[in-house]
C-alpha positions as CSV (number, residue, x, y, z in Angstrom):
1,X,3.5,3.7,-16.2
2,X,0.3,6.0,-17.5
3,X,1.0,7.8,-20.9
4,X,-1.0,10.8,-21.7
5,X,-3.6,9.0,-23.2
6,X,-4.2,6.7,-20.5
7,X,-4.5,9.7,-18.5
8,X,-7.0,11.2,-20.3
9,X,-8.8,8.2,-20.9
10,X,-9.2,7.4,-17.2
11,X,-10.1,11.7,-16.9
12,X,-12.7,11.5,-18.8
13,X,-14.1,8.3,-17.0
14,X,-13.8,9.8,-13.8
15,X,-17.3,11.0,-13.4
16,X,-18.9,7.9,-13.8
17,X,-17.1,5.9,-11.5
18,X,-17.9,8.6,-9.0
19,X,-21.4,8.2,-9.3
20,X,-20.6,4.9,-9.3
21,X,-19.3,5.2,-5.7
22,X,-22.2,7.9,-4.8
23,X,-20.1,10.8,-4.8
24,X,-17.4,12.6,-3.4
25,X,-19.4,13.3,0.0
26,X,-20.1,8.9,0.5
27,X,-16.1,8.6,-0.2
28,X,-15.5,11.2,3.0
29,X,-17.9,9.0,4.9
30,X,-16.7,5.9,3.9
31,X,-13.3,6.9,5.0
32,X,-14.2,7.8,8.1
33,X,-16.3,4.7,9.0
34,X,-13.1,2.6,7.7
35,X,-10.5,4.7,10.1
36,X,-13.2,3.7,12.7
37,X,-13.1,0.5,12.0
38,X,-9.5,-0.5,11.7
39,X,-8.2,-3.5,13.9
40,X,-5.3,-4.3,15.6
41,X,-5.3,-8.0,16.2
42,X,-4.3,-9.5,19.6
43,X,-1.1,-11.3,19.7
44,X,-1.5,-14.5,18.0
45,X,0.4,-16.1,20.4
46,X,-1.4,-15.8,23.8
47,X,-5.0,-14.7,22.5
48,X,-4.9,-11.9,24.5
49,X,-5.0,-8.3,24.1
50,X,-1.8,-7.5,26.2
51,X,0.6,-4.4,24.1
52,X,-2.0,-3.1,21.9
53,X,-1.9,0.3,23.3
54,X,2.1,-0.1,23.7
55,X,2.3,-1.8,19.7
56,X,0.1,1.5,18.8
57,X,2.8,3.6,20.6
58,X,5.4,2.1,18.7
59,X,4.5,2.1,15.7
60,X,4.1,6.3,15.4
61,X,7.5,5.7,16.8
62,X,8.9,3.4,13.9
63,X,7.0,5.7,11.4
64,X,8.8,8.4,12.5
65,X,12.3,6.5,13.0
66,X,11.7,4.8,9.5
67,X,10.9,8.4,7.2
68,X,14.1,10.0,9.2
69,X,16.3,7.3,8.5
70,X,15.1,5.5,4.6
71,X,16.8,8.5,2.5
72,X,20.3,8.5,4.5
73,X,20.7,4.4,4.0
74,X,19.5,4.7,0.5
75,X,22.3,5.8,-0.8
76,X,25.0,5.0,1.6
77,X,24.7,1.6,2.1
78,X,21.4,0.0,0.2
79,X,21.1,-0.3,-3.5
80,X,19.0,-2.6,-4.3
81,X,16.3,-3.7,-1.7
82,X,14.0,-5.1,-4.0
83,X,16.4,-8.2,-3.9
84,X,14.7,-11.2,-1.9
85,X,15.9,-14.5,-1.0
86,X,15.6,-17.5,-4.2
87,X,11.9,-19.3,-4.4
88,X,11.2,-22.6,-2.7
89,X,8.0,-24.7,-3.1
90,X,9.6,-26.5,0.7
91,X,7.5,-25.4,3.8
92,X,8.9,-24.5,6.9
93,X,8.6,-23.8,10.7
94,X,6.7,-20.7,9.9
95,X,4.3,-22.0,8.2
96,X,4.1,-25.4,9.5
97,X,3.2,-23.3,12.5
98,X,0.6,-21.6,10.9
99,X,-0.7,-24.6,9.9
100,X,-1.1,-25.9,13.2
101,X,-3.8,-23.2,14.0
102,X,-6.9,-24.5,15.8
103,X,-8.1,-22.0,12.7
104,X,-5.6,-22.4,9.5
105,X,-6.0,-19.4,7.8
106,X,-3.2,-17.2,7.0
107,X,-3.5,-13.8,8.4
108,X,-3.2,-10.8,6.3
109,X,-2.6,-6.7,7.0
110,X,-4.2,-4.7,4.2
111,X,-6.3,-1.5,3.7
112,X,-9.5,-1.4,3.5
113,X,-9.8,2.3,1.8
114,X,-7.7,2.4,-1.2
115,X,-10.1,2.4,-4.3
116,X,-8.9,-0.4,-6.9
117,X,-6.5,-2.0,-3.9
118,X,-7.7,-2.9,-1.1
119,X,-11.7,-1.2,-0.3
120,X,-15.2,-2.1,0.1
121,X,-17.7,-1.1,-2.7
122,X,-20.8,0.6,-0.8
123,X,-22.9,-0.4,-3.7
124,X,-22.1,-4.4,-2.8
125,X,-24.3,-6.1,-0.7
126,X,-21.6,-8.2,1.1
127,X,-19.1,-5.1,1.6
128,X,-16.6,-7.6,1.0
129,X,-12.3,-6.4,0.3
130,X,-11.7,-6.2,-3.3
131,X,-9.0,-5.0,-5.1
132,X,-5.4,-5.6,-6.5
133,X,-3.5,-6.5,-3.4
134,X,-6.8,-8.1,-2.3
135,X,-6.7,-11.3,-5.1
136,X,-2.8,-11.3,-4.4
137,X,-3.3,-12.1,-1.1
138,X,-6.1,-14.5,-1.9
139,X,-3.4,-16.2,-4.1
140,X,-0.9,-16.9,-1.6
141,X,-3.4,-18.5,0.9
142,X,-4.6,-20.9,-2.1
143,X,-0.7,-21.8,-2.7
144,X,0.2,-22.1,0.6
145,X,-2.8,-23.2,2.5
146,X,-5.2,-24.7,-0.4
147,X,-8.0,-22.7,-0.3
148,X,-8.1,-18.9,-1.6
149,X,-10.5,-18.0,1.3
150,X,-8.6,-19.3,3.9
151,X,-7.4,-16.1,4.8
152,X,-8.6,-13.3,7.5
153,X,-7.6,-9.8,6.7
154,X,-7.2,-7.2,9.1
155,X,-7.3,-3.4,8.7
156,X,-3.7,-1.8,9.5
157,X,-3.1,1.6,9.3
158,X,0.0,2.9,7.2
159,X,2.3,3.2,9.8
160,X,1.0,0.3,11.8
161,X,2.3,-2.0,9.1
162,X,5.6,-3.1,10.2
163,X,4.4,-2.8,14.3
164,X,1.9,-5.1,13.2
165,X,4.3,-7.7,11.3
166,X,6.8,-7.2,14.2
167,X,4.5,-8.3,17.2
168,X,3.2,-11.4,15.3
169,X,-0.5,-9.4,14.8
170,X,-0.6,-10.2,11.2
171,X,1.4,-13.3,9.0
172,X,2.2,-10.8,6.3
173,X,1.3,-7.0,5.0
174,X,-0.1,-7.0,1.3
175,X,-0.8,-3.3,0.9
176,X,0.9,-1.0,-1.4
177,X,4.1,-1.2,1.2
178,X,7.2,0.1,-0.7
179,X,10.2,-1.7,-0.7
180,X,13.1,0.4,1.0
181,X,16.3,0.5,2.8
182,X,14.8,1.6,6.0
183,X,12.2,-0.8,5.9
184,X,14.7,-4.2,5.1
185,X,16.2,-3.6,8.7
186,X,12.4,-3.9,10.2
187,X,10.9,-6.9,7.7
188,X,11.6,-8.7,5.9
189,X,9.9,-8.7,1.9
190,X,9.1,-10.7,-0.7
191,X,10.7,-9.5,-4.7
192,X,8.5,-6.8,-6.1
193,X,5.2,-7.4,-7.5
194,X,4.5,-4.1,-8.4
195,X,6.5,-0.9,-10.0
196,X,5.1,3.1,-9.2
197,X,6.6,6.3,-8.4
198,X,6.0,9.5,-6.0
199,X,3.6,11.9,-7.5
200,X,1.5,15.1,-6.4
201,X,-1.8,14.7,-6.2
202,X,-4.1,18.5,-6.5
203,X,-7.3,20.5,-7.6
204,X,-7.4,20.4,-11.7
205,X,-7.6,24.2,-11.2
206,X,-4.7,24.4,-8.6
207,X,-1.2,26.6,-9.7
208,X,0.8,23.5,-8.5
209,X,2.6,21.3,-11.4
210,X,4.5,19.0,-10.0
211,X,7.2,18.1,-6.9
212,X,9.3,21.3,-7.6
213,X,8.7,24.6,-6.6
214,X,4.8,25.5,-7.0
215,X,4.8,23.9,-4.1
216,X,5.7,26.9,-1.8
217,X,3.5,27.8,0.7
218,X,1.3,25.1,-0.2
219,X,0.2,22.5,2.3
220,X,0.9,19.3,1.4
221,X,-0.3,15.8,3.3
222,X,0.9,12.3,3.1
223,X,0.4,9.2,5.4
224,X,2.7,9.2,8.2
225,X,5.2,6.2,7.9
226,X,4.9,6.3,4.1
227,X,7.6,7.2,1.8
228,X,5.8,10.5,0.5
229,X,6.1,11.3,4.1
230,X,10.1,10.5,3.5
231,X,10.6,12.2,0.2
232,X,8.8,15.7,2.0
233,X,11.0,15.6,5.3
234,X,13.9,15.4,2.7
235,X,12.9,17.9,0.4
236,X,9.7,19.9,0.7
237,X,10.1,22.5,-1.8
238,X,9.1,25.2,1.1
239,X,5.9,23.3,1.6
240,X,3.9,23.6,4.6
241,X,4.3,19.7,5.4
242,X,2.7,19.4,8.9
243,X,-0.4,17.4,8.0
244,X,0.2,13.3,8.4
245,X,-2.4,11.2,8.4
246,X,-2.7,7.1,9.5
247,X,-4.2,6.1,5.6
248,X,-3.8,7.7,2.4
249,X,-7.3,8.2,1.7
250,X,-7.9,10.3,4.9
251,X,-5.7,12.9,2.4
252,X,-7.6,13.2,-0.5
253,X,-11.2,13.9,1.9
254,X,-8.4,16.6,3.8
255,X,-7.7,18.1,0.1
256,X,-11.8,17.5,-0.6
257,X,-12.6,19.4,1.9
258,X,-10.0,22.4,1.7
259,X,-7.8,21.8,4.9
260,X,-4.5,20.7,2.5
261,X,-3.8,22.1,-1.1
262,X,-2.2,19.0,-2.4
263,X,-1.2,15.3,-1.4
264,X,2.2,13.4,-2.3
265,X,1.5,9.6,-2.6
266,X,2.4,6.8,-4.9
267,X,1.4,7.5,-8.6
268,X,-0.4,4.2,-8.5
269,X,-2.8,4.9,-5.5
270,X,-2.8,8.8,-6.7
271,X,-4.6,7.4,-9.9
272,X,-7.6,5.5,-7.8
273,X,-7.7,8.7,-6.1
274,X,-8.1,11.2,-8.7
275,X,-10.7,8.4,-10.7
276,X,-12.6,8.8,-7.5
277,X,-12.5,12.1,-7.5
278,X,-12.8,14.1,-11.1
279,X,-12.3,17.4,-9.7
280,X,-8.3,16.3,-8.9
281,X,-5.6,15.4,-10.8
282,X,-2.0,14.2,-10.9
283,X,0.3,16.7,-11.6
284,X,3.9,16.5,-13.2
285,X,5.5,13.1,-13.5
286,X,6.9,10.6,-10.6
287,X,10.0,11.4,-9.4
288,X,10.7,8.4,-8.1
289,X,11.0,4.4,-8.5
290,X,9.5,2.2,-6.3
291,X,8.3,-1.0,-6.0
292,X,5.7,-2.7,-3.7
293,X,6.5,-6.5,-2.2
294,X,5.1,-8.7,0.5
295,X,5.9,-8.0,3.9
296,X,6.4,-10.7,6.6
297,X,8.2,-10.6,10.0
298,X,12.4,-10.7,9.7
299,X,13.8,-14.5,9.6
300,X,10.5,-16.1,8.3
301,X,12.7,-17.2,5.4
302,X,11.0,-20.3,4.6
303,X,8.1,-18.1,4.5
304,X,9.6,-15.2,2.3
305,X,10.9,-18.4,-0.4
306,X,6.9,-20.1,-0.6
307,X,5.9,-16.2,-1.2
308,X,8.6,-15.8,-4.0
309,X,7.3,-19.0,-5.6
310,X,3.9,-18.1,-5.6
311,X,5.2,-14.5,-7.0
312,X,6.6,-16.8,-10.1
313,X,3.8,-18.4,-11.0
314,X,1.5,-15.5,-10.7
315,X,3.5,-13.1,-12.8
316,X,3.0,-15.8,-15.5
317,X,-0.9,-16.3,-15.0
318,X,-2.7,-14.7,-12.8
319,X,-0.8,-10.7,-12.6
320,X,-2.0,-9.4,-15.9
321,X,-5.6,-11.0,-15.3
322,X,-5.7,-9.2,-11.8
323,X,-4.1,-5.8,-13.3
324,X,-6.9,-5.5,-16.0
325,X,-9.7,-5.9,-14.0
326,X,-8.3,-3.1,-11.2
327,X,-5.7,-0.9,-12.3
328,X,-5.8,-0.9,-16.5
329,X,-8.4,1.9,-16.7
330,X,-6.8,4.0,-14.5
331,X,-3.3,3.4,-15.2
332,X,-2.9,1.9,-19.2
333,X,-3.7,-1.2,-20.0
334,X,0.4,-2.2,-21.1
335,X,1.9,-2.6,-17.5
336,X,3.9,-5.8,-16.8
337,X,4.7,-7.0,-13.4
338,X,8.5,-6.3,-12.6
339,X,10.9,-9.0,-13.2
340,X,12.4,-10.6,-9.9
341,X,15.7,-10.2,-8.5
342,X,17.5,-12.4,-5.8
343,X,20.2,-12.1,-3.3
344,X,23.2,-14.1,-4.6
């Protein structure tokens, strides 16, 4: 996690990586061109475009089933979802069927608007997806499919994740999706490959210190499907809470522009926000722990065991390298992967 001085390290660098991205006002744009141009893939299986509209439908259902139902099983009956099944270098149906693909690439749900994750750099020619999760998924197509580019990513909103995984739309989620009880009934995950916490993001100048009371009568956003979205519905603190949106960006532009006073996200994405944006900050300290994995569609375990065994190898080599040139400036430069656990 960030110490003090990484915060105020990546505070006082904030400003030039705004300019870097053109400003505050060529963020709002940016995330308004990307909600435009999210996709929803056809189902692999017919080519068609048959259920889009319905997948869409259900997936603001499963968002909304998912936040009402994650903190109940958390502690009743879930204690440790992180825990995945053992790694295995042996391929099976699942991907032997995606290798049978007139096109054999593996098909990847990210974002396309989370700065230092997953997001496209206006000042780059090509516009092409860079980021953390970005070279993570490039990984597991090299592992599993021998080349690191034989992968096609596709633009899922937050709570279009597991709809997407569910209908066969995408092979796999890599995007900041937190493992949780909830969310192991719907997919299946990989072990952790990241560790972050909830935190409030707000104006440097705002009254607000924290997830605790100053948040009264404030109005806070999160993504709908997310876990921020969970933790408010549980506890709001007398927060006005009524303002969801379908990506975590679209919040920050909402605070940007005055229509929310503060945004509840992962600490993690919270600090890509606030280096985008100098004028915000995190406030107060996570409250929680959480940790991101792979997503892929329940009973692709032969899938889920190649995934793990990539996850080994890459905590060794290719993590830290990854982690220094995204996330180190913004969130210290001492963070370690988490270490694995398995179901017995």
């Amino acid at each position: 996690m960030r110490t003090r001085r990484d915060r105020a390290r990546w505070d006082g660098r904030g400003v030039a990586r705004l300019r870097g991205w053109g400003g505050v006002a060529t963020m709002a744009l940016a995330c308004l061109l990307a909600t435009a141009l999210v996709l929803v893939l056809p189902r692999l299986s017919d080519g068609g475009d048959r259920g889009n509209s319905a997948a869409a439908r259900a997936g603001s259902r499963t968002a909304d089933q998912l936040t009402q139902a994650a903190p109940a099983r958390a502690d009743e009956e879930c204690k440790e979802p992180e825990r995945s099944l053992r790694p295995s270098p042996k391929d099976g149906p699942v991907l032997d069927a995606i290798k049978k693909r007139k096109v054999r690439k593996l098909i990847v749900g990210v974002d396309q608007n989370s700065y230092r994750w997953g997001y496209r750099d206006p000042n780059k020619e090509k516009g092409e997806l860079e980021g953390f999760d970005i070279d993570l998924a490039h990984e597991i197509a090299e592992r599993l499919l021998g080349d690191r580019d034989a992968v096609v990513f596709r633009a899922i909103p937050t709570n279009q994740r597991i709809p997407a995984i569910q209908s066969g739309q995408v092979d796999m989620v890599v995007r900041t999706m937190t493992i949780n009880c909830a969310r192991i009934e719907q997919v299946d995950f990989s072990t952790a490959y990241f560790e972050t916490g909830q935190q409030v993001l707000a104006p440097r100048k705002s009254t607000i210190t924290g997830y605790n009371d100053t948040l009264k009568g404030k109005r806070v956003c999160s993504a709908a499907g997310s876990t921020a979205e969970a933790a408010l519905k549980e506890r709001s603190f007398g927060a006005d809470i009524k303002t969801t949106v379908p990506n975590q960006l679209d919040c920050l532009v909402r605070l940007q522009l005055g229509q929310v006073d503060a945004v509840l996200t992962d600490g993690a994405l919270a600090a890509g926000q606030a280096a985008q944006d100098p004028t915000v900050t995190l406030k107060g300290e996570p409250f929680t722990t959480e940790y991101y994995g792979v997503a892929m569609k329940k009973g692709a375990d032969d899938l889920v065991r190649r995934v793990n065994d990539v996850l080994e190898d890459y905590r060794r080599d290719g993590w830290k390298k990854s982690y220094d040139a995204w996330l180190a400036d913004d969130l210290g430069d001492s963070a370690r992967p988490p270490k694995p656990k398995y179901k017995n």
